[in-house]
Backbone as CSV, one residue per row, in Angstrom:
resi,resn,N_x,N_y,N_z,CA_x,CA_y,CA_z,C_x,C_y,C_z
1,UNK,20.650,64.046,18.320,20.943,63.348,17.082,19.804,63.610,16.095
2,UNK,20.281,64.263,14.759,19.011,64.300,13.925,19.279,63.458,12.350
3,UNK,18.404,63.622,11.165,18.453,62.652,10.192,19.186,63.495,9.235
4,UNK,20.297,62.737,8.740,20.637,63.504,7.429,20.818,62.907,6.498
5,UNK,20.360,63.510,4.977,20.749,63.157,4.169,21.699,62.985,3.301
6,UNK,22.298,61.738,3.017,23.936,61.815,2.568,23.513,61.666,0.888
7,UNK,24.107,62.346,-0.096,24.099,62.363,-1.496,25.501,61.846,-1.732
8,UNK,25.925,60.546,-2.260,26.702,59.917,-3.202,26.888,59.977,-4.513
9,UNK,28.163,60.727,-5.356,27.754,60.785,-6.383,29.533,60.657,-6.893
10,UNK,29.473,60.211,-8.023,30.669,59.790,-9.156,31.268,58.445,-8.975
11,UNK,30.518,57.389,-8.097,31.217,56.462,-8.181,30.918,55.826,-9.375
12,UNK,31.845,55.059,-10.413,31.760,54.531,-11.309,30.615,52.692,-11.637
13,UNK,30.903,52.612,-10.453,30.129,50.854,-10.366,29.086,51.287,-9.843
14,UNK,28.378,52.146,-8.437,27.765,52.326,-8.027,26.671,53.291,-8.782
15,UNK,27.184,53.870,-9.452,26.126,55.402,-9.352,25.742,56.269,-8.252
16,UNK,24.733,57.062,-8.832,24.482,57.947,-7.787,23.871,57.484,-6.689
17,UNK,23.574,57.585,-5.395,22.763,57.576,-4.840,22.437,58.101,-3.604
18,UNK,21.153,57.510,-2.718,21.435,58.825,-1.050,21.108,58.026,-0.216
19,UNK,21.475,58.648,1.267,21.023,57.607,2.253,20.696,58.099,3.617
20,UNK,20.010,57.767,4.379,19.660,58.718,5.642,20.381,58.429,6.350
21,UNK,21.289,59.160,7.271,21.851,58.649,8.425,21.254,59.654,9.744
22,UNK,21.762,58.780,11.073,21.179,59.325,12.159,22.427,60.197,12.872
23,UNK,22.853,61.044,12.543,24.128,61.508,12.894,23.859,62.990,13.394
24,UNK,24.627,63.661,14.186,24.831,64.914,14.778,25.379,65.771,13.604
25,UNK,25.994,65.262,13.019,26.079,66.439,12.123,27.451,64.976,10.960
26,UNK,27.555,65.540,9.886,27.983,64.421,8.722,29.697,64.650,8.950
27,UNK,30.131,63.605,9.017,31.948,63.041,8.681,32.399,63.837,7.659
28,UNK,33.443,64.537,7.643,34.211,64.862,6.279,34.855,63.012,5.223
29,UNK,34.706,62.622,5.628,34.408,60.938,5.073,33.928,60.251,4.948
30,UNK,33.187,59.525,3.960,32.809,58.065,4.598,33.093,57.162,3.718
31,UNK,32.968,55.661,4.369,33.322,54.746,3.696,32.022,53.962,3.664
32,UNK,31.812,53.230,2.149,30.258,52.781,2.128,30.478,51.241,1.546
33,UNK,29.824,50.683,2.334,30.115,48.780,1.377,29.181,48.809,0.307
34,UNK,29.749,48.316,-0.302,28.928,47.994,-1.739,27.628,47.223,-1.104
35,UNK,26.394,47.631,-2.046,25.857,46.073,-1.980,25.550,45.049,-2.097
36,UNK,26.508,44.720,-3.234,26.846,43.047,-3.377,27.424,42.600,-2.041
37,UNK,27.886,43.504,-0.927,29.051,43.253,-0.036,30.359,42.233,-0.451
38,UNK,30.792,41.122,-0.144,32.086,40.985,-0.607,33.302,41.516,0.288
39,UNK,32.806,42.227,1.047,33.819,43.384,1.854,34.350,44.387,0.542
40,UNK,33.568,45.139,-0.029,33.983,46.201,-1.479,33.508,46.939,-0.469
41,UNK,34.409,48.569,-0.233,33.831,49.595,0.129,34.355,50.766,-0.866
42,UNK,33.216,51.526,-1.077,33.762,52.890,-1.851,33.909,54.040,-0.771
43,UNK,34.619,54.920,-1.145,35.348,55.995,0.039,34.709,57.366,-0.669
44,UNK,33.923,58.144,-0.182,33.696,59.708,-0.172,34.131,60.586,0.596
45,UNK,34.584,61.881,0.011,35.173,62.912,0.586,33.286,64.172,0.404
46,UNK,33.362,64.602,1.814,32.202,65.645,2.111,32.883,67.512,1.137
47,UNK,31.708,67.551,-0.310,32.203,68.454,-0.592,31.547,70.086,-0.411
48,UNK,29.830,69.343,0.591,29.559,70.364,0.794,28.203,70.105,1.984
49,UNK,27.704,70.881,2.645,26.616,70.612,3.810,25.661,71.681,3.097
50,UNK,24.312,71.684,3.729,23.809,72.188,3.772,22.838,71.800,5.291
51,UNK,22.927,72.763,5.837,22.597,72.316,7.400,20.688,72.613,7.223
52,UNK,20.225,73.998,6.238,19.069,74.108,6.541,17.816,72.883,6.310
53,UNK,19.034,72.602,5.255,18.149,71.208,4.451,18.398,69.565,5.327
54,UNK,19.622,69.759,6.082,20.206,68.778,6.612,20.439,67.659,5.592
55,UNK,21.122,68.321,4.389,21.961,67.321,3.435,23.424,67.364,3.217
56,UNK,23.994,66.649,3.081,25.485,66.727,2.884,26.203,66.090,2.036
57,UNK,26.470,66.325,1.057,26.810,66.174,-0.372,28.518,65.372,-0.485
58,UNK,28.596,64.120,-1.122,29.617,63.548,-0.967,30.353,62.983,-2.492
59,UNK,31.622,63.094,-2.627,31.814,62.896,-3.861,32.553,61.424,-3.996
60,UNK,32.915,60.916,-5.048,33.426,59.467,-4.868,35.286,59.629,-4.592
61,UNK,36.042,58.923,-4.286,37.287,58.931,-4.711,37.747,57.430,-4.947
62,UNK,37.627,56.799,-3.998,37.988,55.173,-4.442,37.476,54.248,-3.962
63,UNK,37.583,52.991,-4.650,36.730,51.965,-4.224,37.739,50.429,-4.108
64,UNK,37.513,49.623,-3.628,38.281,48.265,-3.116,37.944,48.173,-1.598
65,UNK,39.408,47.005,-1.612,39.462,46.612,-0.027,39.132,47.817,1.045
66,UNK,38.912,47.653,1.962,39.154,49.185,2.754,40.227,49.137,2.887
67,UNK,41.329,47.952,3.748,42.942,48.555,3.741,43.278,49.334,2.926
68,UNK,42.793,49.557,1.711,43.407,50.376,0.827,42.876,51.721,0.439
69,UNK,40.792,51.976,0.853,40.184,52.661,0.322,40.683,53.776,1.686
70,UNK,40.494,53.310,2.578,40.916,54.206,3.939,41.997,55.179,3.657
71,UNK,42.790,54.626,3.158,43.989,55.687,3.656,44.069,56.356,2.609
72,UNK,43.408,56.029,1.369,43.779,56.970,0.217,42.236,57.768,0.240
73,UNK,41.237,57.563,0.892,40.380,58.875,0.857,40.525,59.809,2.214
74,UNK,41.382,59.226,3.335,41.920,59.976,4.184,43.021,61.040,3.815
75,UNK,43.650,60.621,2.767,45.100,61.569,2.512,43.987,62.354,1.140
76,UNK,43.326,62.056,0.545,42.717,63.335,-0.279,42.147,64.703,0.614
77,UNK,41.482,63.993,1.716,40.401,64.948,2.647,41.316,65.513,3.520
78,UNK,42.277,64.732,4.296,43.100,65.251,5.235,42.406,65.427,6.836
79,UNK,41.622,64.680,6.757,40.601,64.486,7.860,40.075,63.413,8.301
80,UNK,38.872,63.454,9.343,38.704,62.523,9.735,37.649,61.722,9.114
81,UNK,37.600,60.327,9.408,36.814,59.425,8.924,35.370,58.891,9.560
82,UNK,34.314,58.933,8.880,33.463,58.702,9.087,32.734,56.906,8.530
83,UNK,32.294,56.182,9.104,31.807,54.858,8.828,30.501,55.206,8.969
84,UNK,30.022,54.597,7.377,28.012,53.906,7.276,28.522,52.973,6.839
85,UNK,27.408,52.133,7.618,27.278,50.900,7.845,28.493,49.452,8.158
86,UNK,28.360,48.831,8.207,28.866,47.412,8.299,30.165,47.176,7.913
87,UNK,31.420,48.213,8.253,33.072,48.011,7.406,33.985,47.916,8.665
88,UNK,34.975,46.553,8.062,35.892,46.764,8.801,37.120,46.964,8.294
89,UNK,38.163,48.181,9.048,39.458,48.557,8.535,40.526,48.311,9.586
């Protein structure tokens, strides 16, 4: 397991931002709770890696409940889903 860096970028409420995770290699998804929490999660689709750097670049697609953020950043990506931090779907 090594550290990577996740880059978040186009969400509208959030802004940009990054985050380390401890992962084998990065989700073509993830879903991220806001941090007001509330249960708000925003949903990213992985639009690009870079393994030398161990960063992996994520773009926004939607944000709400997860019942709802799940399945609509699953049907953009067509893949599987990845969870940071604290969400339940």
């Amino acid at each position: 397991m090594g550290r990577w860096v996740y880059e978040f970028t186009g969400c509208p409420d959030s802004g940009d931002c990054q985050q380390i995770a401890d992962d084998d290699e990065p989700g073509d998804v993830v879903l991220r709770e806001r941090p007001s929490g509330l249960g708000i999660v925003d949903g990213y689709v992985r639009e690009s890696v870079d393994d030398l750097m161990r960063v992996a670049r994520f773009r926004w697609v939607a944000g709400g409940d997860p019942a709802t953020v799940a399945p609509a950043v699953l049907q953009v990506s067509g893949r599987r889903c990845h969870v940071v931090g604290r969400v339940s779907v």
